[in-house]
Residue frames as a rotation matrix with the C-alpha (Angstrom) as fourth column:
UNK 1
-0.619 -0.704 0.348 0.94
-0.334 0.637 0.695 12.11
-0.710 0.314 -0.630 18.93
UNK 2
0.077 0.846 -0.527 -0.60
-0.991 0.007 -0.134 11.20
-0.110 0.533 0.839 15.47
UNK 3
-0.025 0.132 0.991 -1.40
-0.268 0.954 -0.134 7.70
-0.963 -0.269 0.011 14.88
UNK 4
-0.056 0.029 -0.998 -0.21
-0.992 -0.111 0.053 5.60
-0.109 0.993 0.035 11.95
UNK 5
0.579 0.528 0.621 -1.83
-0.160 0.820 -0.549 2.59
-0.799 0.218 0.560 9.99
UNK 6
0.247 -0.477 -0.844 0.59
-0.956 0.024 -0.293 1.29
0.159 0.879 -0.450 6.95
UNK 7
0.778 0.411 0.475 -0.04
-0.153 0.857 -0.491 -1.51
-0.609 0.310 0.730 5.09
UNK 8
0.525 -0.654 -0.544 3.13
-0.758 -0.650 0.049 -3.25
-0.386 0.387 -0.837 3.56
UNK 9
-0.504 -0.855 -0.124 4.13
-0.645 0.276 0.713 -5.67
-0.575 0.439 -0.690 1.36
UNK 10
-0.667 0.533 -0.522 2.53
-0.584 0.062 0.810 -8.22
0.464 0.844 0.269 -1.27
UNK 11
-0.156 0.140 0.978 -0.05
-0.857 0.473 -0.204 -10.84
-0.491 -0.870 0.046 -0.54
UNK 12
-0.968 -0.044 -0.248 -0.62
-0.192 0.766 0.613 -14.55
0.163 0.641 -0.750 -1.78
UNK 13
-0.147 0.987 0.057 -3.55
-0.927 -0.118 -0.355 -15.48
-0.344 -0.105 0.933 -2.83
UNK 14
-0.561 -0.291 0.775 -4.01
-0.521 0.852 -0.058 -19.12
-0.643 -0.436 -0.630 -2.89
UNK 15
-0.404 0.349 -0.845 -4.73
-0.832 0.243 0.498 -21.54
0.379 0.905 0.193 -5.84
UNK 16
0.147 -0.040 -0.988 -3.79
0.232 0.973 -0.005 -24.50
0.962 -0.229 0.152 -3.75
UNK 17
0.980 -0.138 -0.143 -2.31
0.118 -0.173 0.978 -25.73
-0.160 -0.975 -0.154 -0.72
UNK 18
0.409 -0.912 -0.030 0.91
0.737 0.311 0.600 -25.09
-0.538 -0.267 0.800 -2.65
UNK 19
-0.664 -0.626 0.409 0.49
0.745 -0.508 0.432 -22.71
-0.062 0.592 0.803 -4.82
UNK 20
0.114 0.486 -0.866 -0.10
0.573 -0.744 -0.342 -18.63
-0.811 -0.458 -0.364 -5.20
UNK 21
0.483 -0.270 0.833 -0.53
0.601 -0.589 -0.540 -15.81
0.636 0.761 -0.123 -6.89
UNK 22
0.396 -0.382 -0.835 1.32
0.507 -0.667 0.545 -12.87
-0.765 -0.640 -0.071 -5.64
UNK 23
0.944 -0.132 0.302 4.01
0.093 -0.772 -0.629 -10.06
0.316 0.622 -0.717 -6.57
UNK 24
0.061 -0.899 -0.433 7.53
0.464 0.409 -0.786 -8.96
0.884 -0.153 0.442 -6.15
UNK 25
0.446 -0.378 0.811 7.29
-0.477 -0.868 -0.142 -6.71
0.757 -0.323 -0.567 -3.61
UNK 26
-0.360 -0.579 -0.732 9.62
0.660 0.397 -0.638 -6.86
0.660 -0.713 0.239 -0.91
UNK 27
0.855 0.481 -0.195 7.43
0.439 -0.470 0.766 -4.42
0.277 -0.740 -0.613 1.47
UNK 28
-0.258 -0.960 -0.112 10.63
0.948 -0.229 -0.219 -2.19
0.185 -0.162 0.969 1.50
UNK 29
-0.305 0.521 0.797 8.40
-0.202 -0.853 0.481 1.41
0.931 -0.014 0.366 1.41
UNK 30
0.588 0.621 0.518 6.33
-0.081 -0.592 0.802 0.56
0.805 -0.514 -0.297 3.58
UNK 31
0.754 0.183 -0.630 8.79
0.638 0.020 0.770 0.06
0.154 -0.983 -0.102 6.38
UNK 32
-0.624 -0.623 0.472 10.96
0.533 -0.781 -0.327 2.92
0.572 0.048 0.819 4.80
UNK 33
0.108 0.936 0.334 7.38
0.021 -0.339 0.941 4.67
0.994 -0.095 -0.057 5.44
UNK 34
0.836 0.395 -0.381 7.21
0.234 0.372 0.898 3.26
0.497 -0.840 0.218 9.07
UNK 35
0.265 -0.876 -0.402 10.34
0.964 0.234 0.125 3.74
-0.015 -0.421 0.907 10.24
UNK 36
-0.524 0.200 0.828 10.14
0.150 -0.935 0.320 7.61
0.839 0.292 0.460 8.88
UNK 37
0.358 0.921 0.155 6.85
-0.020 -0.159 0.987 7.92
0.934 -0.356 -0.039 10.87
UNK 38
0.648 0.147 -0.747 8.26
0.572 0.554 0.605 6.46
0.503 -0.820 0.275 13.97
UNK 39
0.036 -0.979 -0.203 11.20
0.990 0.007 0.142 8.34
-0.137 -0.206 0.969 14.14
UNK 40
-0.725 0.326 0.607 9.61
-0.337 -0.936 0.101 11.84
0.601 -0.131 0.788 13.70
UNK 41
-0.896 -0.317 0.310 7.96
-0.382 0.195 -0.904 10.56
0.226 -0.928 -0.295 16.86
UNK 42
0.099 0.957 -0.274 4.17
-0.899 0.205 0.388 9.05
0.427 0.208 0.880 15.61
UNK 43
0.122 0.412 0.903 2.52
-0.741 0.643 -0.194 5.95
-0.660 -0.646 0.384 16.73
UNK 44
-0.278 -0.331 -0.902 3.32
-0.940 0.288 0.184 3.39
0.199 0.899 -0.391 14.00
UNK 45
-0.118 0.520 0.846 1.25
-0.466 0.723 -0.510 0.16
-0.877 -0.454 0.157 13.23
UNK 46
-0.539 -0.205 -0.817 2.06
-0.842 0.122 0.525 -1.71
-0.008 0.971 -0.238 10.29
UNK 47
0.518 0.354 0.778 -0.17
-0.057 0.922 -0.382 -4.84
-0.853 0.154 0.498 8.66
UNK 48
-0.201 -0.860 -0.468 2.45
-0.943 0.041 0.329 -6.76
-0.264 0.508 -0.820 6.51
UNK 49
0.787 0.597 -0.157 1.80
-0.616 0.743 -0.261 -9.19
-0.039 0.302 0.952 4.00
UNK 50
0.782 -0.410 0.469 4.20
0.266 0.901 0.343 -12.33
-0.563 -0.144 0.814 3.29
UNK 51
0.589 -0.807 0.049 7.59
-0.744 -0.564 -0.357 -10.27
0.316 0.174 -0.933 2.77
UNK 52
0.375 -0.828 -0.418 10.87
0.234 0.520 -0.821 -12.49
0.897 0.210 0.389 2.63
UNK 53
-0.483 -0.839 0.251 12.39
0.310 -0.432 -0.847 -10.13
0.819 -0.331 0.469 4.75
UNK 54
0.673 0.727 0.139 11.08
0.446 -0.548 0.707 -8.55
0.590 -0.414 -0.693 8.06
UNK 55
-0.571 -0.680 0.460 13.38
-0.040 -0.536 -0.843 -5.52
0.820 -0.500 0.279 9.33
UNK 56
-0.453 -0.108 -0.885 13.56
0.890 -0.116 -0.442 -4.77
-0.055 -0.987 0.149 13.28
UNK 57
-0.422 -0.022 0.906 11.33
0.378 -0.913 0.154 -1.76
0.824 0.407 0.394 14.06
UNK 58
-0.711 -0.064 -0.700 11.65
0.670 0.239 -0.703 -0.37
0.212 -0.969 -0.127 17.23
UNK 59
-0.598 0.789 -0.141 8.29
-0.141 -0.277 -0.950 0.64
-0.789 -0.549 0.277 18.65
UNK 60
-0.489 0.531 -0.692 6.42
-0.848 -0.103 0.520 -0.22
0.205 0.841 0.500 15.61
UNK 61
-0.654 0.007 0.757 4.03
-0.240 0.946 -0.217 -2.97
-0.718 -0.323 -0.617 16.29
UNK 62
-0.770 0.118 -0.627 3.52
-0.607 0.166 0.777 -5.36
0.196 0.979 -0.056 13.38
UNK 63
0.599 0.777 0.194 -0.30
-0.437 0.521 -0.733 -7.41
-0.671 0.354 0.652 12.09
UNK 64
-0.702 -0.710 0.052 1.04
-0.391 0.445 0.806 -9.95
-0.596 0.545 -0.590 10.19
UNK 65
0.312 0.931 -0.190 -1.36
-0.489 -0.014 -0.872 -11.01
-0.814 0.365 0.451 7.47
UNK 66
-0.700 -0.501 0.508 -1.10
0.327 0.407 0.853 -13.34
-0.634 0.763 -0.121 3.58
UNK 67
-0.599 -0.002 0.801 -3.88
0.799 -0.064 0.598 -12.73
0.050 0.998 0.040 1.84
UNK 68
-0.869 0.006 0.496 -5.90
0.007 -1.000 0.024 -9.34
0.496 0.024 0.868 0.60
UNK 69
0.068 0.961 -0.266 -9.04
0.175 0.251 0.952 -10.37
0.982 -0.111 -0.151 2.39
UNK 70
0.653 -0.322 -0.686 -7.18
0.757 0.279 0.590 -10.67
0.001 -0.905 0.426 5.61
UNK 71
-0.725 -0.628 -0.281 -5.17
0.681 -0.715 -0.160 -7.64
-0.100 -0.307 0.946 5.14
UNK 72
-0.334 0.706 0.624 -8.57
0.055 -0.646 0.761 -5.97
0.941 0.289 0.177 4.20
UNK 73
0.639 0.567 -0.520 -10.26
0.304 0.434 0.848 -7.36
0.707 -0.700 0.105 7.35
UNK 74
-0.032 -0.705 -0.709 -7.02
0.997 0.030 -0.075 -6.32
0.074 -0.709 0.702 9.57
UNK 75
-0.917 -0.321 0.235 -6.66
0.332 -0.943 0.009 -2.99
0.219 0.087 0.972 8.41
UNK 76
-0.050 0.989 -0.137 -10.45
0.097 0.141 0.985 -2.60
0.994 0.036 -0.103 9.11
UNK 77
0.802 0.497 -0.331 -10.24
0.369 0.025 0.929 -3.63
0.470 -0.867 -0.164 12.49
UNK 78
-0.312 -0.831 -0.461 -6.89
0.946 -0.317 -0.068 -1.64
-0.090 -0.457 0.885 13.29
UNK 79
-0.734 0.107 0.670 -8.63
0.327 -0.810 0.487 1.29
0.595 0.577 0.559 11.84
UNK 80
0.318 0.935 -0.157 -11.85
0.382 0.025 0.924 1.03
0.868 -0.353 -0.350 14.16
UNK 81
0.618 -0.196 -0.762 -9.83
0.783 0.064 0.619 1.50
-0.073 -0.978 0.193 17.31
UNK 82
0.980 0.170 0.101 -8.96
0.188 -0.959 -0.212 5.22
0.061 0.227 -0.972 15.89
UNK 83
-0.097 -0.995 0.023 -5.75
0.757 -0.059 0.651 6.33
-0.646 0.081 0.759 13.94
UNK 84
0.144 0.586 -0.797 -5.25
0.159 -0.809 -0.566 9.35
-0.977 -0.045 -0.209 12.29
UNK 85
-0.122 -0.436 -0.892 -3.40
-0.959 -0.181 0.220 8.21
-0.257 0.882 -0.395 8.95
UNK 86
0.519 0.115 0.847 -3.70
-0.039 0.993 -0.110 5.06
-0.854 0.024 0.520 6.76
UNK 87
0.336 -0.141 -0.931 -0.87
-0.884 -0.389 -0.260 4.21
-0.326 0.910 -0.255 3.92
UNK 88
0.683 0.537 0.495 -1.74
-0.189 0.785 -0.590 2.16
-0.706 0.310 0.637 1.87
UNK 89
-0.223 -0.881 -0.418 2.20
-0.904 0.027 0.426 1.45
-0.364 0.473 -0.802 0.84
UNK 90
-0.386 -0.244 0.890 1.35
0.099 0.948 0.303 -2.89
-0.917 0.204 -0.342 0.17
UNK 91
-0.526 0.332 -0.783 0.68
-0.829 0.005 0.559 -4.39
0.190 0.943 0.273 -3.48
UNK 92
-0.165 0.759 0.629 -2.59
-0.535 0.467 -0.704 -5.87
-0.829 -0.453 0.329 -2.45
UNK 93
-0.959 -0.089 0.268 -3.29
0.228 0.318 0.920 -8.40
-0.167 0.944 -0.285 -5.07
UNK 94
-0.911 0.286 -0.298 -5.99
-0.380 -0.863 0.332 -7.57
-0.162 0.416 0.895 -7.62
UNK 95
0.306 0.565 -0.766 -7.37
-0.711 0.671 0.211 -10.70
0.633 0.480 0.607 -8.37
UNK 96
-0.479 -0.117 0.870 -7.98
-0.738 0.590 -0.327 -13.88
-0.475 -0.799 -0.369 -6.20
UNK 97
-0.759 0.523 -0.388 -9.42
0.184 0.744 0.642 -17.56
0.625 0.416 -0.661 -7.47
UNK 98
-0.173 0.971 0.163 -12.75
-0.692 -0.237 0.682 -18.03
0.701 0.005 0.713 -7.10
UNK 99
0.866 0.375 0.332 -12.57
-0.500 0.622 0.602 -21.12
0.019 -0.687 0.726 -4.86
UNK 100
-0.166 -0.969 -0.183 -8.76
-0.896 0.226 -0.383 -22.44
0.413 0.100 -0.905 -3.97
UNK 101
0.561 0.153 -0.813 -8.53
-0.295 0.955 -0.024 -26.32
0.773 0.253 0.581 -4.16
UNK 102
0.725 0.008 0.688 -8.17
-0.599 0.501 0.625 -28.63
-0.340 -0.865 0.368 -1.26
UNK 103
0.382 -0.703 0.600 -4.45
0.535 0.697 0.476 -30.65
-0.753 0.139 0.643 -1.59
UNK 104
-0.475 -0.790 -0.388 -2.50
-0.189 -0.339 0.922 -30.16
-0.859 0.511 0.011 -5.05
UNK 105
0.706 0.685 -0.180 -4.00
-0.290 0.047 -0.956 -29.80
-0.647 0.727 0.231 -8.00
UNK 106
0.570 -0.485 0.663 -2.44
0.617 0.786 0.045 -32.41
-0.543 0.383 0.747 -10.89
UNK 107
-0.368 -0.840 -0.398 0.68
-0.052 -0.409 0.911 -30.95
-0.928 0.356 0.107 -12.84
UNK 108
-0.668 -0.017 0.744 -0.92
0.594 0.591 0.546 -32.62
-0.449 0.807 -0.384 -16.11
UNK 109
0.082 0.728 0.680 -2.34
0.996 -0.027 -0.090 -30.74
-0.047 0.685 -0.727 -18.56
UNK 110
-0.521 0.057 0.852 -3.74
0.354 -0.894 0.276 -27.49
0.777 0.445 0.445 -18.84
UNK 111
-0.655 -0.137 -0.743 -4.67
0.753 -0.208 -0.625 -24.98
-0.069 -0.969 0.239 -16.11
UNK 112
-0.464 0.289 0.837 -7.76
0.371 -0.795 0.480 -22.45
0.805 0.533 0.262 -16.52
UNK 113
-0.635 0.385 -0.670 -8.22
0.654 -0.195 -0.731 -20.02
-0.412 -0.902 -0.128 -13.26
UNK 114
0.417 0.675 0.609 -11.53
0.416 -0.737 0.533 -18.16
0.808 0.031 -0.588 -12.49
UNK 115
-0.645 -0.295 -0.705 -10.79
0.760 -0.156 -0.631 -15.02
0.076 -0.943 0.325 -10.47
UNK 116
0.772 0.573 0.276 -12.96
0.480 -0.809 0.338 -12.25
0.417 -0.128 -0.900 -8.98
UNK 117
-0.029 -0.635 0.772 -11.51
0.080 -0.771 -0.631 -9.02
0.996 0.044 0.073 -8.44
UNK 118
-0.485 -0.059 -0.872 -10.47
0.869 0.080 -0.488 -7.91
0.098 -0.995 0.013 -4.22
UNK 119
0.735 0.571 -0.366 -11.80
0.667 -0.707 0.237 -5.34
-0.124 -0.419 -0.900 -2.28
UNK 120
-0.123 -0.771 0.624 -9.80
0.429 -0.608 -0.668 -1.98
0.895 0.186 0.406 -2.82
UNK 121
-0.150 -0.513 -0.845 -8.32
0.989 -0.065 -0.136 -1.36
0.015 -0.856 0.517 0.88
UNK 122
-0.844 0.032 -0.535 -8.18
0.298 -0.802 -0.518 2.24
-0.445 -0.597 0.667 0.75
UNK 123
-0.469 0.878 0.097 -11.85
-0.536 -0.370 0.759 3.12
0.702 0.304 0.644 -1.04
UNK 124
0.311 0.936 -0.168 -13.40
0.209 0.105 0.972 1.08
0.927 -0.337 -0.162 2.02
UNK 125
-0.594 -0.617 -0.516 -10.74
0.803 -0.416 -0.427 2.50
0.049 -0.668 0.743 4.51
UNK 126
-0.940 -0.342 0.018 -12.15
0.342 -0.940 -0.022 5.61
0.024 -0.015 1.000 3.50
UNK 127
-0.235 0.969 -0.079 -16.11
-0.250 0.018 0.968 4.93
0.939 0.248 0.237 3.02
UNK 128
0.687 0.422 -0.591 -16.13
0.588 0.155 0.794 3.49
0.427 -0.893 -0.142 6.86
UNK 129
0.213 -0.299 -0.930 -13.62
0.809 -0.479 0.340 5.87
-0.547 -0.825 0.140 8.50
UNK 130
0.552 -0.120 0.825 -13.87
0.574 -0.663 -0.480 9.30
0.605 0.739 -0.297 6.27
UNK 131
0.977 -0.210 0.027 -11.64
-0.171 -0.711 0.682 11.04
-0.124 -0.672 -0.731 9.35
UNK 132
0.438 -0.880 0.184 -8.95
0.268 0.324 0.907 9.12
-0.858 -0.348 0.378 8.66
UNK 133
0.414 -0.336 -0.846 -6.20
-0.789 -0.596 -0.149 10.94
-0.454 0.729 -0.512 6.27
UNK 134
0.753 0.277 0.597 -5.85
0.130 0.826 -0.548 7.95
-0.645 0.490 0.586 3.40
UNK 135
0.110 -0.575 -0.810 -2.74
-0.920 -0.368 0.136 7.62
-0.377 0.730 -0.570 1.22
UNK 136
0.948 0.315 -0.048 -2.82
-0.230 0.574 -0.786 5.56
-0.220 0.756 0.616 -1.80
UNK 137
-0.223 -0.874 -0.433 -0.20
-0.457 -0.298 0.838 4.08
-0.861 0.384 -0.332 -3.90
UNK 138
0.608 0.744 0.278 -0.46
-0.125 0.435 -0.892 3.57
-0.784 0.507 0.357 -7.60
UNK 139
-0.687 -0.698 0.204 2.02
0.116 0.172 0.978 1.50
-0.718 0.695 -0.037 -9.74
UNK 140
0.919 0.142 -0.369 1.71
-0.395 0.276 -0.876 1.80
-0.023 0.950 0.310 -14.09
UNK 141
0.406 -0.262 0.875 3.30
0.429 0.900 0.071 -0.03
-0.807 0.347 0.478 -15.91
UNK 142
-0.380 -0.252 0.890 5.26
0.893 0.150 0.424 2.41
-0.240 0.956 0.168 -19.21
UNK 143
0.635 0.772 -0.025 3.30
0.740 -0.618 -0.267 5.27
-0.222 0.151 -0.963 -18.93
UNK 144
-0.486 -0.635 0.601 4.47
0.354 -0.771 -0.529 8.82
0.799 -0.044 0.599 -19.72
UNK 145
-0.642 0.320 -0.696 4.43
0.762 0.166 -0.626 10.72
-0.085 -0.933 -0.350 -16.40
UNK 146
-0.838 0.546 -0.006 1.54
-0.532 -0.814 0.233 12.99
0.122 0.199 0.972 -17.43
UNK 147
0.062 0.955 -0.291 -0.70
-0.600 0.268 0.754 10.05
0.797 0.128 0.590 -17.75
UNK 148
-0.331 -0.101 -0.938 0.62
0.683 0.660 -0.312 8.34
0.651 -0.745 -0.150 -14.74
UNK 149
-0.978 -0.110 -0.176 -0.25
0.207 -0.579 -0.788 11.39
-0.015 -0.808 0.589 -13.00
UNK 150
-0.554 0.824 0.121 -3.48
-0.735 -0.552 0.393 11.72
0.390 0.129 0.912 -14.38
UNK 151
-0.081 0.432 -0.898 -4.49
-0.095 0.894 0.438 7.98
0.992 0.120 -0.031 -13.67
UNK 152
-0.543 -0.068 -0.837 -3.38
0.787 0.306 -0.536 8.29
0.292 -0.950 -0.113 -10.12
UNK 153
-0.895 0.443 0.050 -5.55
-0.401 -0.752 -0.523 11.59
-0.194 -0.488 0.851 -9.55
UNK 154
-0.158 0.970 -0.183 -8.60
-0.742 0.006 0.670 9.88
0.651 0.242 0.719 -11.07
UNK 155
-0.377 0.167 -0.911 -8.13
0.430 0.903 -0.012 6.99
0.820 -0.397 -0.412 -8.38
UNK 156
-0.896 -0.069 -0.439 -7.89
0.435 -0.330 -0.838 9.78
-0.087 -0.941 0.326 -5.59
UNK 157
-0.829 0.559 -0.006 -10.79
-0.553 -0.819 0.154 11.63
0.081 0.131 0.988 -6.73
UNK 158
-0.019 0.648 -0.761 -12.98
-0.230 0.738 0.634 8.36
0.973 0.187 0.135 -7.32
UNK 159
-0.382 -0.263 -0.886 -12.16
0.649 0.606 -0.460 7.27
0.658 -0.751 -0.060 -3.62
UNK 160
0.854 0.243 0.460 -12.23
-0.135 -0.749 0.648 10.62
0.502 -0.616 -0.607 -1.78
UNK 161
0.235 -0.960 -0.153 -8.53
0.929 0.268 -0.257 9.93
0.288 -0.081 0.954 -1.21
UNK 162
0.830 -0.206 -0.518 -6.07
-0.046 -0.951 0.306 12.80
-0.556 -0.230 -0.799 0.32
UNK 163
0.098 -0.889 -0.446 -3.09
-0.687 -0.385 0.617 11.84
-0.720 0.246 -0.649 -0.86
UNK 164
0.833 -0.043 0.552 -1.96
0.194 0.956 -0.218 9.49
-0.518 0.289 0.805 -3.04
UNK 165
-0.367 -0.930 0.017 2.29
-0.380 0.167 0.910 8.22
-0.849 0.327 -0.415 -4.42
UNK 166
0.849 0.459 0.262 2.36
-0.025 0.530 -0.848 7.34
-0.528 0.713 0.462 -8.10
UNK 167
-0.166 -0.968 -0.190 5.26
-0.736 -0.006 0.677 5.57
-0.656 0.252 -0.711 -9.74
UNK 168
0.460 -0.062 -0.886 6.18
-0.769 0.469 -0.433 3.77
0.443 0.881 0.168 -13.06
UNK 169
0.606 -0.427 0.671 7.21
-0.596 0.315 0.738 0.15
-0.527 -0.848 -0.063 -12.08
UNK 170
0.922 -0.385 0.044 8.87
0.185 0.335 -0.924 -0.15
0.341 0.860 0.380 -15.17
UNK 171
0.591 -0.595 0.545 11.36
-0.452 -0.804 -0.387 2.34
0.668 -0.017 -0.744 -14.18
UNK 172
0.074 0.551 0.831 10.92
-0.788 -0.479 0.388 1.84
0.611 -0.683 0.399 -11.22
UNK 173
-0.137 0.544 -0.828 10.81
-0.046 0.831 0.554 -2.21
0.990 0.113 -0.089 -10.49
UNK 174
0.766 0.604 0.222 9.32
-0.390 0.160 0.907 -3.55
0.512 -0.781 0.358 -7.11
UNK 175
0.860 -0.448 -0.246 11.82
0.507 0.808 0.302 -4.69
0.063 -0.384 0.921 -4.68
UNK 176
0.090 -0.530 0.843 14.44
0.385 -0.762 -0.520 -1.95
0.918 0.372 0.136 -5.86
UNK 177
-0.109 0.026 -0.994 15.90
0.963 -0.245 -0.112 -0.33
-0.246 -0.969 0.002 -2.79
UNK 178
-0.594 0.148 -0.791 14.98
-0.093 -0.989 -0.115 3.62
-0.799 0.005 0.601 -4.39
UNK 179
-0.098 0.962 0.254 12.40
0.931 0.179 -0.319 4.69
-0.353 0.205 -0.913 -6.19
UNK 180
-0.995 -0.051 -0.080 11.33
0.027 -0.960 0.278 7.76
-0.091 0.274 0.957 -8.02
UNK 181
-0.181 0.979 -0.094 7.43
0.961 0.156 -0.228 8.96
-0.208 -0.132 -0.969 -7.29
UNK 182
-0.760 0.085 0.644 5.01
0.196 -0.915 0.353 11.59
0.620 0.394 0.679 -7.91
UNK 183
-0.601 0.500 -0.623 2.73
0.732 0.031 -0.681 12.66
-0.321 -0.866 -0.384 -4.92
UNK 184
-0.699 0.573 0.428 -0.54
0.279 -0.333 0.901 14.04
0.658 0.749 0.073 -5.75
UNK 185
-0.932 0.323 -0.167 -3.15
0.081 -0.265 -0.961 16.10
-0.354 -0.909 0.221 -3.60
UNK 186
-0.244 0.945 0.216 -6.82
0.797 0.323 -0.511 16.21
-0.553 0.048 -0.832 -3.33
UNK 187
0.389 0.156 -0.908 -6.65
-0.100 -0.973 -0.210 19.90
-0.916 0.172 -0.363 -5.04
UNK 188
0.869 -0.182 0.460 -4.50
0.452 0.669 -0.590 17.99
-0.200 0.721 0.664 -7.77
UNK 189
0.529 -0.828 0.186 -1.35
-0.845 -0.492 0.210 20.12
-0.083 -0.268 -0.960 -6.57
UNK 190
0.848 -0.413 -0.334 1.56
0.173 0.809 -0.562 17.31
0.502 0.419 0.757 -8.13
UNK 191
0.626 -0.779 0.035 4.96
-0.708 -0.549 0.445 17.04
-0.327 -0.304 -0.895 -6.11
UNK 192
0.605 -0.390 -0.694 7.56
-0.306 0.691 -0.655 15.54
0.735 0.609 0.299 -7.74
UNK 193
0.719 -0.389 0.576 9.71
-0.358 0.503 0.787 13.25
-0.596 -0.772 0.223 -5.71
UNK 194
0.325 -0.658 -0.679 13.19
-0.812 0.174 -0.557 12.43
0.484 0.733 -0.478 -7.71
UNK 195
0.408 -0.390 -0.825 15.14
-0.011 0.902 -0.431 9.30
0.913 0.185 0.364 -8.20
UNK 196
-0.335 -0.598 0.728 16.72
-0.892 -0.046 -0.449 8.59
0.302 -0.800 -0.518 -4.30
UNK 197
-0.966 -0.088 -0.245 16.99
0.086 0.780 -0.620 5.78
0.246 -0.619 -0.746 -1.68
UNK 198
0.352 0.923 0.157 13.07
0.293 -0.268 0.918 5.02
0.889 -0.277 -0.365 -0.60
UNK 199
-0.079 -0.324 -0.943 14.31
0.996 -0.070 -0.060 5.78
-0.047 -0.944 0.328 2.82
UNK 200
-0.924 0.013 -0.382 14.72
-0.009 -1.000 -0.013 9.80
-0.382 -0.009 0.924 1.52
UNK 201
-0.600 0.791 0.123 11.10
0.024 -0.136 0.990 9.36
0.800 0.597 0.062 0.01
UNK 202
-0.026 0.650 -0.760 9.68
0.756 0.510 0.411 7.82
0.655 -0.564 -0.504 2.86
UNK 203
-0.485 -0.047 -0.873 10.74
0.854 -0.243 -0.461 10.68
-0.190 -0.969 0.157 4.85
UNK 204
-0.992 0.106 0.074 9.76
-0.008 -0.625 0.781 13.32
0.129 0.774 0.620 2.60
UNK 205
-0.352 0.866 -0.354 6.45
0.518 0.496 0.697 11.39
0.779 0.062 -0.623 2.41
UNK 206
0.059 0.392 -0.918 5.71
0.997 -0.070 0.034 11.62
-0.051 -0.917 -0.395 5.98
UNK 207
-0.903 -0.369 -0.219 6.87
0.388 -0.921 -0.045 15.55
-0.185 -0.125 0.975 5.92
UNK 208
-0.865 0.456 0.210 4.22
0.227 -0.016 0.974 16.01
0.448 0.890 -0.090 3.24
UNK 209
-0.016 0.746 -0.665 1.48
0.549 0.563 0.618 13.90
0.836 -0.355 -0.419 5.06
UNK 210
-0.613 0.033 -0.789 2.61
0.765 -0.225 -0.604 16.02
-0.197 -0.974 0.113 8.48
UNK 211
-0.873 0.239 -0.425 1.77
-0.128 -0.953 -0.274 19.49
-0.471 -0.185 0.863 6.56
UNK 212
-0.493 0.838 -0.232 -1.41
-0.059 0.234 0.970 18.26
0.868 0.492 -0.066 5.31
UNK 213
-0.076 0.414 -0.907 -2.72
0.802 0.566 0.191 17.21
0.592 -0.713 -0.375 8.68
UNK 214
-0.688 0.042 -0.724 -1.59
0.353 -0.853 -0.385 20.97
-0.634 -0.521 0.572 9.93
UNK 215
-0.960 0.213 -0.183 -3.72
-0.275 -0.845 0.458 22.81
-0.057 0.490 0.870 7.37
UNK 216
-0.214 0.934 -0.285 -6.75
0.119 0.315 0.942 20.60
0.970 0.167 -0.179 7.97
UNK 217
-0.616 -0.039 -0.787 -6.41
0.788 -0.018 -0.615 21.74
0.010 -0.999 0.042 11.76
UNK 218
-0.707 -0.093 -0.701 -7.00
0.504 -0.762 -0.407 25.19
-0.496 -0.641 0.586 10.98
């Protein structure tokens, strides 16, 4: 039985005690993703940021988590205790404030945040557990898909990534219940993935991710 990690929806990163940054996702992949996995008969462990929604998945057992520190720090210690896959389906936020303010912070005036950039989740996924088979996802923004494909192969290479999903969220937007992706290997071998329900991706996906894992058996 192979063991999956998948990380899934956005997270808030905290200005105040009332207010965040964040994103739209609606962590819909990953538990297309998870639900896929589970149902072609894998272990399934999901760490899930602050998602509106939270579907029923039977046998899936969920880390709940808000911000990208704490989904860093989860996935970490879910990883230590040995799985053989990590996808990295959430939109982890890029940027956090430098120091989030005790109470509310006054409505008046003007507003200037300092942020520092997060930890990227699957480059230290992969620097402390290099056994585990890493999949990325990487949203542009407009791109043609030549340079979305190229952008998402220079992340996988830069990381030591295996796989890695790359979609336009122009196209494409977060939250959307289908998606259209390109899936990219460590050889830079490109499947396309057409316009469908994420649910037919997600399985796909996992298909993908199974025959990879056979050819690194043998």
């Amino acid at each position: 039985m192979t063991r999956f990690l998948i990380s899934a929806g956005p997270t808030q990163e905290p200005i105040d005690d009332v207010r965040f940054i964040t994103n739209a996702s609606s962590g819909a992949m990953g538990f297309a993703l998870a639900k896929a996995a589970a149902e072609r008969g894998h272990k399934v462990t999901m760490v899930v940021g602050p998602v509106a929604v939270m579907p029923s998945l039977r046998g899936v057992r969920v880390v709940r988590v808000r911000t990208a520190g704490e989904m860093a720090r989860a996935v970490e210690c879910e990883l230590s205790t040995g799985f053989d896959v990590f996808i990295s389906a959430a939109a982890v936020g890029d940027y956090t404030p430098v120091k989030a303010v005790k109470g509310k912070l006054s409505s008046k005036g003007g507003l200037v945040l300092r942020l520092k950039p997060t930890k990227k989740i699957t480059r230290l996924a992969k620097r402390k557990f290099p056994r585990v088979f890493v999949v990325a996802f990487k949203a542009e923004y407009g791109v043609p898909a030549g340079r979305l494909v190229a952008r998402a192969f220079e992340k996988l290479a830069s990381e030591g990534l295996d796989l890695i999903v790359a979609n336009d969220v122009m196209q494409n937007r977060m939250g959307a219940k289908s998606t259209d992706a390109y899936v990219i290997g460590g050889s830079g071998e490109v499947v396309h993935m057409p316009h469908a329900r994420k649910a037919v991706v997600a399985r796909r996906l996992v298909r993908v991710i199974e025959s990879c894992l056979c050819r690194a058996a043998f």
